[in-house]
N, C-alpha and C positions, 0 to 999 in steps of 0.2 A: 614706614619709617619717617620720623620727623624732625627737622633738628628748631632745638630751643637754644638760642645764646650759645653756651660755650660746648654743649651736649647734644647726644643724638640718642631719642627713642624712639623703643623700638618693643614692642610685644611684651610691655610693665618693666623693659630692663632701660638703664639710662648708662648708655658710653660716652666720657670723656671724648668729643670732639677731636681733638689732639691726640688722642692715643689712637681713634682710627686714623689718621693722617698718618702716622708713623707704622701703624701694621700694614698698609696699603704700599707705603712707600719701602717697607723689609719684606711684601711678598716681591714687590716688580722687582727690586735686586736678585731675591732666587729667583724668580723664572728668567735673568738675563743668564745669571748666572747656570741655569740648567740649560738652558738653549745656549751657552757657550760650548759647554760639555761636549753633548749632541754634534754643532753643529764648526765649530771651533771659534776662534778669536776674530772678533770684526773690525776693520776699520771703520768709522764713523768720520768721512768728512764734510767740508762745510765750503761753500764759496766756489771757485770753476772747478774744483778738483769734487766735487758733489755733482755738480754736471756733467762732467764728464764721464763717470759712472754711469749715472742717470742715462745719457745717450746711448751709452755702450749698450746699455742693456736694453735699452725700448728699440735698438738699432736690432738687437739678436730677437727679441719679438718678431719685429715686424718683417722680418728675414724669415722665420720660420711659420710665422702666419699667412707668409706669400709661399712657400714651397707647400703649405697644407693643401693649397688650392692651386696652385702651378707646376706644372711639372720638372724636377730641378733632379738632376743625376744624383746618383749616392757617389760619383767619387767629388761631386762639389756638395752635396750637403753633408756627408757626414764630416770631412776634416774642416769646415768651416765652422761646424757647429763645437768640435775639438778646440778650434780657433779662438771661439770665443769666449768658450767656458773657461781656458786656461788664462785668457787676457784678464778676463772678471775676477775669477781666482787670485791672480799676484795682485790687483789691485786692491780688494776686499777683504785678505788672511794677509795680515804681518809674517814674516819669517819668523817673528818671535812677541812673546807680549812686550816688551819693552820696544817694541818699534811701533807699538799699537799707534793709530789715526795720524801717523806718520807715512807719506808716499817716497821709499828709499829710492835711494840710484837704481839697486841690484834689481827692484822689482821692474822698475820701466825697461831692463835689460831683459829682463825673462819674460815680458811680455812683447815686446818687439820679437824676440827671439821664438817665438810663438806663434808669430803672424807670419814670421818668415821661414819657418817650416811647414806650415800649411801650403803658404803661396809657390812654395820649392812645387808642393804635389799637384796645384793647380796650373801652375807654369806648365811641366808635360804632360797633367792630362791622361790618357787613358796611357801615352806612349811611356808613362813609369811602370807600371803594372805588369805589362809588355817584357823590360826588361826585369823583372821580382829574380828572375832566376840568377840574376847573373850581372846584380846590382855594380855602379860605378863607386869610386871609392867617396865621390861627393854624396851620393846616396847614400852610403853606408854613414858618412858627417850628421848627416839630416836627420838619419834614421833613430842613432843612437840621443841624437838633442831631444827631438820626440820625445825617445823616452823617459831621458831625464827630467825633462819640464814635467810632462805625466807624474811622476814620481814625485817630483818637489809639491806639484800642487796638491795632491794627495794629500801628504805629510799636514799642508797647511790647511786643507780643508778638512781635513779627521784626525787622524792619529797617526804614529807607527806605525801601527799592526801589519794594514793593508800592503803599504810600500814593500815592510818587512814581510812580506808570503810574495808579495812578485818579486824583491830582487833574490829569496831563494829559491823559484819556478825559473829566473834566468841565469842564475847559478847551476843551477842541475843540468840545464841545456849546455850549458858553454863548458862545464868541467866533469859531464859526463862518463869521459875516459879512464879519468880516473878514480872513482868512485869502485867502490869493492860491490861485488854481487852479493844482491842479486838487482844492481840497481844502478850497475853500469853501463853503459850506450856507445854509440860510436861517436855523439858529441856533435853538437852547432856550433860553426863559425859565425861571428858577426854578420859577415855577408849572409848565410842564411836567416840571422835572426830577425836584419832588419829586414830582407829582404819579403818576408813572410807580414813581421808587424805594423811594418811601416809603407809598405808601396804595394798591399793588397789591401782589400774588404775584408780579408778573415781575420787578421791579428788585432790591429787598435782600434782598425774601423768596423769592426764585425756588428755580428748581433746585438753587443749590447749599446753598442753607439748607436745605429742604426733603430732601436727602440726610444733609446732616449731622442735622439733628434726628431722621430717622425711623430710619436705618440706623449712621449712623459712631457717632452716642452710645453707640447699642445692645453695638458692639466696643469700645467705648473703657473702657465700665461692665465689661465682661467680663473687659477685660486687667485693669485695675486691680484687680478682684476676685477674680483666679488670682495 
């Protein structure tokens, strides 16, 4: 391919110059526009609020590139890595496209609020775990914030769907009792729900956290860095 003056040939055909500049520039629109789909709505900024991002995330790299090779507990790597995904999260997904590459109040709130329910579980340490059974009622505060930040950032990193099939999985738990057979139970209280998702390994920080912190980050740091 060769370009002359205002054209470009190519194999005895000749394209207006100008018209690939513009099919080039209406494919990168779809593929942002199909990686929006996918992956949901992005903030794009610019100046310290680009840096700051930027750190956040070379700071969760290098955090999880030292636990690859150091040895770091799961009850401080998996909610830290919780931590950090949910901080990246409100920063990078607007609550809505018209707040796009805009950094609101609400988001600096739900990410604060984000750090300080992790730091809630790293404050006591193995002695929350300890008490799972027979959580306090600040536990039970903590626990349900969890899960609503979980939730919201969900929403903003994909769709409905997802949120919508957990908040009817903790629907079924909480109102159990009264559901008609053959699909009625004796029913979860708060105390056991958070008690279970929020101050063990098996509920939020289970398996598939613990995949994602130890292994996926591991590939995800690689592509990004090829």
């Amino acid at each position: 391919m060769r370009r002359t003056g205002e054209f470009v040939t190519a194999d005895d055909k000749t394209i207006p110059a100008q018209e690939e500049v513009v099919l080039s520039e209406g494919a990168r629109r779809r593929v942002e526009e199909l990686l929006e789909e996918e992956e949901g709505v992005h903030n794009r900024y610019a100046g310290a609020l680009a840096a700051i991002v930027t750190a956040l995330a070379v700071a969760m790299s290098l955090f999880h590139l030292y636990a690859a090779v150091e040895i770091v507990p799961a009850y401080i790597l998996r909610p830290v890595f919780v931590a950090f995904s949910l901080v990246l999260v409100f920063l990078m997904f607007p609550a809505a496209k018209r707040f796009r590459h805009r950094l609101m109040w609400w988001d600096v709130i739900f990410a604060v609020a984000s750090i300080a329910v992790v730091g809630y579980i790293l404050y006591w340490g193995d002695e929350l775990g300890d008490r799972a059974t027979a959580p306090t009622v600040t536990d039970q505060v903590f626990g349900v914030a969890l899960i609503l930040l979980i939730l919201e950032g969900n929403r903003r990193s994909s769709t409905w769907i997802l949120p919508f099939i957990v908040v009817l999985f903790l629907a079924y738990a909480l109102f159990g009792p009264y559901l008609p057979p053959p699909w009625t139970h004796k029913g979860y209280d708060i105390a056991r729900l958070t008690g279970s998702l929020y101050m063990t390994l098996e509920g939020i920080f289970g398996v598939a956290v613990d995949v994602g912190s130890t292994l996926i980050i591991l590939f995800t740091i690689y592509g990004a860095f090829l």
